[in-house]
N, C-alpha and C positions, 0 to 999 in steps of 0.2 A: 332591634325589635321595633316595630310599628306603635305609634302612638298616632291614633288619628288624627288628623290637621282639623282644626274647627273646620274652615273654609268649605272642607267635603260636604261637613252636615247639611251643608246651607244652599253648597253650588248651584244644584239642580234639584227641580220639585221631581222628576224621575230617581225612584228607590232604585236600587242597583240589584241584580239580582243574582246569585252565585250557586249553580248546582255542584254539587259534591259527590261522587260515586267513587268504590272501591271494586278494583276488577281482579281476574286473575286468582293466584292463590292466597289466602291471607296471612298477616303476620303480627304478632305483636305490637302493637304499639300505634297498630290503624285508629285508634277511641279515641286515643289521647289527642292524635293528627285532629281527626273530626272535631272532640273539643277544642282547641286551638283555635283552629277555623272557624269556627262558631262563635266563639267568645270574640275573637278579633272582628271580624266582622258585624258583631253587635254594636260595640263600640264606635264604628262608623255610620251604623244608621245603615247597614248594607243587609240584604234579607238572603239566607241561606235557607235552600232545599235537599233534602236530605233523599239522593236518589239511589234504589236499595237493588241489588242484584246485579252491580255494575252497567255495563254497554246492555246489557239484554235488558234490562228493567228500564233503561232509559229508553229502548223500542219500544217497552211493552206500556211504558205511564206509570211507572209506577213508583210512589214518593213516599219518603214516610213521614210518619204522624207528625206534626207541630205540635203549637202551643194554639190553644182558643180558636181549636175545631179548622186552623190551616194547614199550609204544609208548611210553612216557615219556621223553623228550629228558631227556639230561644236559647237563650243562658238555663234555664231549667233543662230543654231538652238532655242538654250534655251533660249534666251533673252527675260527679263521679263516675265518668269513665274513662280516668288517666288511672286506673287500675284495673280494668277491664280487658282482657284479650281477645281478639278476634274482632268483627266488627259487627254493629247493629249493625247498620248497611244490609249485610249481606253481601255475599261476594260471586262471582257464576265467570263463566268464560262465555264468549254467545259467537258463534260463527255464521249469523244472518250478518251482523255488525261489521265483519271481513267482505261483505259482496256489495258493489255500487250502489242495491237497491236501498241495503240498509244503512246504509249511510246520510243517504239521502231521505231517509226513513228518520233518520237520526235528527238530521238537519230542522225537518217539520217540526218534530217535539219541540224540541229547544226554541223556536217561534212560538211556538202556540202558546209555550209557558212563560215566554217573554228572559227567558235567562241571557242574563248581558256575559258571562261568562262560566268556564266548566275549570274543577279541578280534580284532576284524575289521581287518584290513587292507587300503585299497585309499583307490576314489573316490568320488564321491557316489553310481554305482550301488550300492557296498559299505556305504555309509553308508542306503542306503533300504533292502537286505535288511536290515538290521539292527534300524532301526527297526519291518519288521514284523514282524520275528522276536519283537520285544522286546514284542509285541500279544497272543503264544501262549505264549512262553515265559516262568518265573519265575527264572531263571536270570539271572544277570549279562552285561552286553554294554556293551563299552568298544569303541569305534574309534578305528583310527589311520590319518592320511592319508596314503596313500602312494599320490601320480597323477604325473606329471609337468606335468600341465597348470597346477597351483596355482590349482582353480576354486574351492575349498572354502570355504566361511564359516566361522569359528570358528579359522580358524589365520592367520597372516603366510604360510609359506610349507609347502608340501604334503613331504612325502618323495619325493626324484626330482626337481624340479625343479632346485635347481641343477645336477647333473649333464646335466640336460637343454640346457639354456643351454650350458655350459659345452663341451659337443659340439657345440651347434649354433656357437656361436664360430668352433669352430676350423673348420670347414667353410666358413662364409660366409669367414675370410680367407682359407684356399686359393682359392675363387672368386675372393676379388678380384683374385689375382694373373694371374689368367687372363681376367677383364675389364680387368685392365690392358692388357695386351698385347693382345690386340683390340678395346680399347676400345670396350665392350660394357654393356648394363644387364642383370642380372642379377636377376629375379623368385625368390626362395628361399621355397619354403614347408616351415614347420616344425607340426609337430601346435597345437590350440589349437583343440577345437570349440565353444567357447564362452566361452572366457576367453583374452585377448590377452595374456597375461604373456609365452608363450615368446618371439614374435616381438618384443614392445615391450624386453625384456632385454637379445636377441640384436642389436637395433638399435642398440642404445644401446652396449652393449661390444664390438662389430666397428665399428661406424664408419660404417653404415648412415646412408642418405638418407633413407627412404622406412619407413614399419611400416606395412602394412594390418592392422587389428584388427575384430574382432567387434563390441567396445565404439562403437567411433567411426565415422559414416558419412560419406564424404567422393566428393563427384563426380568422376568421372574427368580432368574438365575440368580441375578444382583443381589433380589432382595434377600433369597436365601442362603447366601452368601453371609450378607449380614448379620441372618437370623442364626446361622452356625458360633459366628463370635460374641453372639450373645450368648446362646447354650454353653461353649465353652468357656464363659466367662463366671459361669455359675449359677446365673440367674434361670430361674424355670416358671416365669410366666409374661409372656406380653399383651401387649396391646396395640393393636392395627385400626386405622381408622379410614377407611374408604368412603369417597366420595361417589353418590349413586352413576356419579357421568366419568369414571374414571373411563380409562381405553379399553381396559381389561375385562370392563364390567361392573356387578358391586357387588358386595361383601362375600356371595356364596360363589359366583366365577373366580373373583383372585384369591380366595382358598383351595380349592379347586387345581387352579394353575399353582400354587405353591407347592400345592402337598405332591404333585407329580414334579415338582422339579426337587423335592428333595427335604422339604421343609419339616425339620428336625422336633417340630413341636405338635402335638397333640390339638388340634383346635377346634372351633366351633364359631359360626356366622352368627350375626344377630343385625336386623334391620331394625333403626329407631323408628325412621321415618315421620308420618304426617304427625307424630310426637312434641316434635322441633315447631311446630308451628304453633302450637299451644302456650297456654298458661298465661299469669299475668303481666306485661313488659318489666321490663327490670330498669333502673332508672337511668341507666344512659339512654334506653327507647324513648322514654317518655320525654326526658329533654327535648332528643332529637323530633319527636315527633311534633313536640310542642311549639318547637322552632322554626322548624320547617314550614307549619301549620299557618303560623303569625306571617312568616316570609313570602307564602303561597299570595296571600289575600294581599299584603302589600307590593307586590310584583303585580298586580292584576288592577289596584287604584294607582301605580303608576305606566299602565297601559302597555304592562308587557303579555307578550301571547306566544305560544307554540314555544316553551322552555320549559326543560324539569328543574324544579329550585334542589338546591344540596348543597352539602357544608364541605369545602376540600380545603385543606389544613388547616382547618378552625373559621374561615369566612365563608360565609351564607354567599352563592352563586346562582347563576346560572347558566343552564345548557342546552340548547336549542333541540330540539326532538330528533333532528338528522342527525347530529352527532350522536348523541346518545344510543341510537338504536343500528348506528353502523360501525360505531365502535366498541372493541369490547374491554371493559375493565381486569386490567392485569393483575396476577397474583404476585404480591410482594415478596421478590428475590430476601430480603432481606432476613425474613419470617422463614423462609426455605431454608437460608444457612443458619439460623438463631435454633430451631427443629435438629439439625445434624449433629449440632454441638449438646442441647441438652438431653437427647434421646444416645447420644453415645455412650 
């Protein structure tokens, strides 16, 4: 973790200046990130702005409140919000920001406001305005993952995902109790457009049968197949947990395709959805975010630029923006066979 060097304080009579935005969709654990950031950054004598609506707010000018009538976030700005979900920020997607002009729109801002460096918060859409920004601009650019989906390369585990899981949890067991009682199969689908983490997690920690994933293609036949030697087995209620980007579909298409291939149980769909992206982080988020936050701002006073910071087996990294947004992070075979054995 970063402990500021005296020497910073002192080096340069030029304040350093560090804009902050969250892009994309949001997740848990984004407050805590910004506190981090802010705190670290105080400690250096370095001045944070707090840019609110992502890439479109940073076209549009638009900052939020400081301390003593500026835009410069203090240590009060942040004050308790490592319990806080979603972000002051504000968060937008903005598709001027995708076309040369605005980029170069982009470019201006960031001079005018004298920002020595940007830290991007979000998902790998976040992580590609970045990298083209990082084409036009000479300015510093650090990102930090913050999706719930945990699609990113370059990290173990994104900002927002566990509190994602950890909501959908609790969800799919209230269902169960209610496919108990009418012994019933139960179709859940949780966000996941391209990466199976939410549902293959929320499978594995509720006590799920069944994960449809993006990753893994499997016939419907199969699945019914299985779903028979459970009926025969005794049992008269499950649990299916599909991922919105499976192949098949989500929740109400691979019911759908079940029930015509034979599927021996009574069921009913149910979408969580923008659910998962709520509430307060839960505290591996805030760690995580906490850490990353401090990592971000110290990767930035040792003059690194165009990398997403993240933690990959317990060591704080980083990952250049081209690899991150042409690679994509794999789902853990491991998790897939550990799911076959306890779901049997």
């Amino acid at each position: 973790m970063l402990e500021c060097p005296s020497f910073l304080l002192f080096a340069n009579k030029h304040t350093m200046r560090i804009g902050v935005l969250c892009s994309g969709g949001d997740a848990p654990g984004m407050n805590p990130c910004l506190r981090s950031i802010v705190r670290t950054a105080c400690t250096c004598d370095i001045e944070v702005f707090g840019i609110r609506r992502g890439y479109e707010g940073l076209l549009n000018e638009e900052f939020n409140p400081g301390e003593n009538g500026t835009y410069v976030m203090g240590l009060r700005s942040v004050s308790g919000l490592s319990k806080v979900g979603g972000t002051i920020l504000h968060s937008s997607r903005s598709q001027r920001f995708g076309e040369s002009s605005g980029l170069k729109h982009a470019v201006k801002v960031l001079k005018k406001y004298g920002f020595d460096a940007l830290i991007c918060i979000g998902g790998n859409g976040t992580m590609k305005g970045a990298l083209e920004l990082s084409k036009h601009w000479d300015g510093q650019i650090i990102g930090i993952p913050g999706t719930i989906d945990n699609d990113l390369y370059g990290t173990d585990t994104t900002i927002g995902f566990a509190t994602a899981v950890d909501t959908a949890v609790a969800a799919v067991d209230k269902l169960r109790d209610t496919a108990g009682s009418h012994e019933l199969m139960f179709f859940v689908e949780v966000m996941g457009r391209h990466c199976g983490d939410i549902a293959l997690w929320t499978a594995i920690a509720s006590g799920a049968e069944i994960a449809c994933v993006p990753e893994i293609k499997e016939a419907p036949e199969k699945i019914v197949k299985k779903l028979k030697k459970i009926k025969e087995s005794g049992k008269t209620s499950v649990m299916a947990i599909v991922a919105e980007g499976d192949e098949s579909g989500g929740a109400f298409a691979v019911q759908k395709l079940l029930s015509e291939a034979g599927n021996p149980f009574e069921s009913r769909a149910v979408v969580i959805g923008h659910v998962l992206r709520g509430g307060s982080p839960v505290a591996a988020d805030r760690i995580l975010a906490s850490e990353l936050g401090n990592f971000a701002v110290s990767a930035i006073i040792q003059e690194e630029s165009g990398k997403m910071a993240g933690r990959i087996k317990g060591v704080l990294s980083l990952t250049s923006f081209e690899e991150c947004v042409s690679r994509h992070r794999s789902i853990d075979n491991d998790q897939l066979r550990l799911l076959k054995i306890v779901a049997s």
